[in-house]
GUSETI-492382 format. One record per atom (N, C-alpha, C, O): x, z, y. Coordinates in steps of 0.1 Angstrom, whole numbers, padded with zeros to 4 digits, always signed. Atoms other than C-alpha are relative to their C-alpha. Layout:
BEGIN
XZY;...
This chain:
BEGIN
-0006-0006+0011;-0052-0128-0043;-0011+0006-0010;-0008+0012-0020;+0007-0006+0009;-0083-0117-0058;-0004-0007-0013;-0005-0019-0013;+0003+0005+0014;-0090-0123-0093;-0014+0006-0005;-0021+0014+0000;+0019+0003+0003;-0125-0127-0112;+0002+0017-0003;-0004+0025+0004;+0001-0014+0006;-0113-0093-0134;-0002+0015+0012;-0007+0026+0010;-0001-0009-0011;-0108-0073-0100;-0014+0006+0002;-0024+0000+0003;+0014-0005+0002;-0133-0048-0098;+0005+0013+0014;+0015+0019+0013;+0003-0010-0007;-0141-0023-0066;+0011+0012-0003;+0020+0008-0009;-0009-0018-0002;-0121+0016-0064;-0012+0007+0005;-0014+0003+0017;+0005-0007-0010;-0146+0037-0051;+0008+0017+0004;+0008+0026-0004;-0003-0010-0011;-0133+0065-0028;-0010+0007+0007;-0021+0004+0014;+0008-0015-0008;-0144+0098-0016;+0011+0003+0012;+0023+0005+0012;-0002-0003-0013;-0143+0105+0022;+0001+0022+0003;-0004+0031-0005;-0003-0015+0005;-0133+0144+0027;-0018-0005+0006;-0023-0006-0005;+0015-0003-0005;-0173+0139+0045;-0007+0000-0007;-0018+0003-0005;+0014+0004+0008;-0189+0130+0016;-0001-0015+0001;-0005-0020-0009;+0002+0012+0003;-0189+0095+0023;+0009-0006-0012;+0019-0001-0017;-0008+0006+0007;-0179+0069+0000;+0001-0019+0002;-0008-0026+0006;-0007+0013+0000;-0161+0033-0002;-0001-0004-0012;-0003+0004-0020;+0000+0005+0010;-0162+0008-0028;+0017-0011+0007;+0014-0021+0014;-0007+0009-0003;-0127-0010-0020;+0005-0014-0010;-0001-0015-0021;-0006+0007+0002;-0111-0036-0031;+0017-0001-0003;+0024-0002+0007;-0014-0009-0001;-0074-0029-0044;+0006-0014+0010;+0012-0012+0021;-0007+0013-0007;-0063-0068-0032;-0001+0001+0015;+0006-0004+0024;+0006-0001-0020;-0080-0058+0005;+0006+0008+0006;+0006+0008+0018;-0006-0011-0004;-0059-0029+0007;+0020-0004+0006;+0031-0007+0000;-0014+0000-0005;-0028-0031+0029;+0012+0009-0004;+0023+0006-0009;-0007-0014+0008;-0013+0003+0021;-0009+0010+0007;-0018+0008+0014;+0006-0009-0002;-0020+0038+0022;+0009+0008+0005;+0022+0007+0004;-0010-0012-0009;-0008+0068+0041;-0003+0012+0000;-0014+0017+0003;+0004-0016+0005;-0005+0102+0032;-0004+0010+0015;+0001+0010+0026;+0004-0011-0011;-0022+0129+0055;-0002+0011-0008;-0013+0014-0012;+0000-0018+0008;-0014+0164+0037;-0004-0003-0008;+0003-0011-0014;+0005+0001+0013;-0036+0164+0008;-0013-0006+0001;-0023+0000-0003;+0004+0012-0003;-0054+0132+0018;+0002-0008+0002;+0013-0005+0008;-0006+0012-0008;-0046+0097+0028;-0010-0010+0008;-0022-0008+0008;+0007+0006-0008;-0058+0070+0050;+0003-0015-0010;+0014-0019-0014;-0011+0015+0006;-0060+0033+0031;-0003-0007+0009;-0015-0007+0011;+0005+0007-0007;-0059+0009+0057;+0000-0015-0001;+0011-0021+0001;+0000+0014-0002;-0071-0029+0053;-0003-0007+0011;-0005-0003+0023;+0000+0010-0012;-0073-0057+0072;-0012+0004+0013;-0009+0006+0025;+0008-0004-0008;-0103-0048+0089;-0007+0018+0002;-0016+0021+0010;+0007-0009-0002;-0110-0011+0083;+0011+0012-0001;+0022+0008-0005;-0009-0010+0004;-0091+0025+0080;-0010+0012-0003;-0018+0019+0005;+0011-0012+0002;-0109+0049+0060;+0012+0010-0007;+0022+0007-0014;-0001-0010+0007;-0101+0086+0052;-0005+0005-0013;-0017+0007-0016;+0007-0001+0017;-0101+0093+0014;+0009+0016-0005;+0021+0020-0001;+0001-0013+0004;-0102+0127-0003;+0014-0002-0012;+0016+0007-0021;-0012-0004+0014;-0069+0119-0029;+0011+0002+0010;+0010-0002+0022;-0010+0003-0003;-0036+0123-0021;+0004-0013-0008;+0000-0019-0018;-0010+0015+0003;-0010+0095-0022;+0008+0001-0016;+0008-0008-0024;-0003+0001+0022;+0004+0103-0061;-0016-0004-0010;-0017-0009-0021;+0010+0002+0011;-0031+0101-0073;-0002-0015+0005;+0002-0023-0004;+0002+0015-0009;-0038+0065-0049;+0012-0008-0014;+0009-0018-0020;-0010+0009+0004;-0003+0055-0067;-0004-0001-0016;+0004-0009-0022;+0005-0001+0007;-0019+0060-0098;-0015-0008-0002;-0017-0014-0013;+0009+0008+0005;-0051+0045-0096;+0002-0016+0004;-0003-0025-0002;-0003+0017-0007;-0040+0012-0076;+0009-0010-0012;+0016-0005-0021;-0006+0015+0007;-0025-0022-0093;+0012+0007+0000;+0015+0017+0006;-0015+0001+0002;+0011-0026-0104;+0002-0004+0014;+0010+0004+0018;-0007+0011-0012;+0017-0046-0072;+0002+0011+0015;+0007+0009+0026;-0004-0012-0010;+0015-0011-0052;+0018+0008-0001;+0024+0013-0011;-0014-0006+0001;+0050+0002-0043;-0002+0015+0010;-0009+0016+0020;-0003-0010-0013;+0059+0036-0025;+0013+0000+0005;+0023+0002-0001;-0015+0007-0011;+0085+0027+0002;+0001+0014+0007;+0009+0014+0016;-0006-0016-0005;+0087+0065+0012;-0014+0008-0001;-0025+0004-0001;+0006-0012+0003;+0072+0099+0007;-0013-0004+0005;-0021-0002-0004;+0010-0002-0012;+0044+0092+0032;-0010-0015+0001;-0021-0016+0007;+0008+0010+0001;+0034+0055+0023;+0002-0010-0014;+0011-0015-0021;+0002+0011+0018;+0020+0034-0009;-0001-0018+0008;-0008-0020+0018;+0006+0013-0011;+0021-0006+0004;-0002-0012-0014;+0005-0013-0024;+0004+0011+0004;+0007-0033-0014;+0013-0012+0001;+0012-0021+0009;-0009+0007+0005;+0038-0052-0025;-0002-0020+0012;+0004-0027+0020;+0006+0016+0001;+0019-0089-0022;-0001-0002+0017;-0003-0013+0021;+0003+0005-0010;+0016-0084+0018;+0013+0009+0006;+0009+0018+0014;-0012+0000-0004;+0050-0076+0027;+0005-0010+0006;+0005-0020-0001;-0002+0014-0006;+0062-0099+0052;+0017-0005+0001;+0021-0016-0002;-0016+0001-0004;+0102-0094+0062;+0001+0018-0001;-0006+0027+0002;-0009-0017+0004;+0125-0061+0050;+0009-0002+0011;+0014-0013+0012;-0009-0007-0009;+0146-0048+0080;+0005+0015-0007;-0001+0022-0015;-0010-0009+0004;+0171-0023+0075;-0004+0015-0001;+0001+0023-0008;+0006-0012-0001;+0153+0006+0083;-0018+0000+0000;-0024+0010+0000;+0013+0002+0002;+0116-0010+0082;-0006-0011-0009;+0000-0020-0014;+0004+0011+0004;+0094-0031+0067;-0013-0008+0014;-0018-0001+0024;+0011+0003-0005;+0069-0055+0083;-0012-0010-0008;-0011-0019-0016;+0010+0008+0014;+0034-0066+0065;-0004-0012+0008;-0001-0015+0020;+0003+0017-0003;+0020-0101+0067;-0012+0004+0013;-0013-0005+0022;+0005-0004-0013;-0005-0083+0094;+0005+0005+0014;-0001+0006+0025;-0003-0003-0017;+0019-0073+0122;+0005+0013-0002;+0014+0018+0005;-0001-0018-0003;+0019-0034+0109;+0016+0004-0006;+0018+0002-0018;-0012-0004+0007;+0057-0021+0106;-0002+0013-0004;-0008+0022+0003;-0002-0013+0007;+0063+0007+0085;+0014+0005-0003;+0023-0003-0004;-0008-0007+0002;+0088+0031+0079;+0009-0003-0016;+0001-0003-0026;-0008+0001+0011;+0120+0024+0050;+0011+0005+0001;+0020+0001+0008;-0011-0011-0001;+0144+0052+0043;+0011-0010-0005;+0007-0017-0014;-0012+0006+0004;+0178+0034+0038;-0004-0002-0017;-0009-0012-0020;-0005-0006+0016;+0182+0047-0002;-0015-0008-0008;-0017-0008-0020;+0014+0007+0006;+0147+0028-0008;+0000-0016+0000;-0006-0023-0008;-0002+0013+0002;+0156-0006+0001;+0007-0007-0006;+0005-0019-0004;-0005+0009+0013;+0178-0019-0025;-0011-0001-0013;-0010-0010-0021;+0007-0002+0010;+0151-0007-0050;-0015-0008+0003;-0023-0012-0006;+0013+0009-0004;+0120-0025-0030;+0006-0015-0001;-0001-0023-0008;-0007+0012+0004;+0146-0057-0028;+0001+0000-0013;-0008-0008-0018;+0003+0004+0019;+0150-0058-0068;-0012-0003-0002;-0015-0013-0007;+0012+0005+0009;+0113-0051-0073;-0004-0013+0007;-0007-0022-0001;+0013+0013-0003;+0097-0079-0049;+0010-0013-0009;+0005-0022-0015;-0007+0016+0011;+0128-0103-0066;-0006-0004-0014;-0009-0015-0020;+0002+0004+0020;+0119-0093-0104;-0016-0004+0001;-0021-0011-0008;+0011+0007+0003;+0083-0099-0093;-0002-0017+0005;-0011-0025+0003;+0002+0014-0002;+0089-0132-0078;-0007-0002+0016;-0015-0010+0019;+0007+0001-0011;+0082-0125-0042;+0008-0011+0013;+0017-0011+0005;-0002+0008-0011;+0094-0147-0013;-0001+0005+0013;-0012+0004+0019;+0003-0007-0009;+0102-0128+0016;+0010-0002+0010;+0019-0010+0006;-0011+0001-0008;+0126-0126+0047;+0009+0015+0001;+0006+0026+0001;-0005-0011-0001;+0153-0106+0049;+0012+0005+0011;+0016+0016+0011;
């Protein structure tokens, strides 16, 4: 999914460290108080924003499927009634009152999924 225009995120660690991500590499993210964790395919780093500011700097193709998680739309694998599961294996949490609204968006963007 990566495109030529796609350019890095960098992320502050509450340590001081920093990330240069990738938004396409990014699975979703997960709120921890007034922090989140974004976890990709291969790594899970702690970053110094909360989840409204993450939902803000990330691509359109980021959705929040409940209070507590932002998911990368594009790796959504199959919608269950009370979860989702991504094209990695990882199931996540979907409050009832959110899945007719994640079902519209992946349709109006043209997604192909199981349901």
């Amino acid at each position: 999914m990566r495109t030529t225009s796609e350019r890095p995120i960098k992320f502050q660690s509450p340590k001081e460290e920093y990330y240069d991500i990738l938004p396409s590499s990014i699975l979703y993210a997960e709120a921890d108080n007034v922090y989140a964790y974004i976890v990709c395919k291969d790594c899970r780093c702690h970053v110094r924003h909360p989840l409204a500011m993450l939902q803000e700097l990330l691509p359109y193709y980021f959705i929040r499927i409940h209070r507590s998680f932002l998911v990368n739309s594009c790796c959504i694998y199959t919608i269950y009634p009370h979860s989702i599961r991504l094209k990695n294996g990882s199931n996540l949490p979907l409050p009832i009152q959110n899945r007719g609204h994640l079902i519209e968006y992946l349709s109006q963007q043209g997604h192909c999924l199981t349901l």
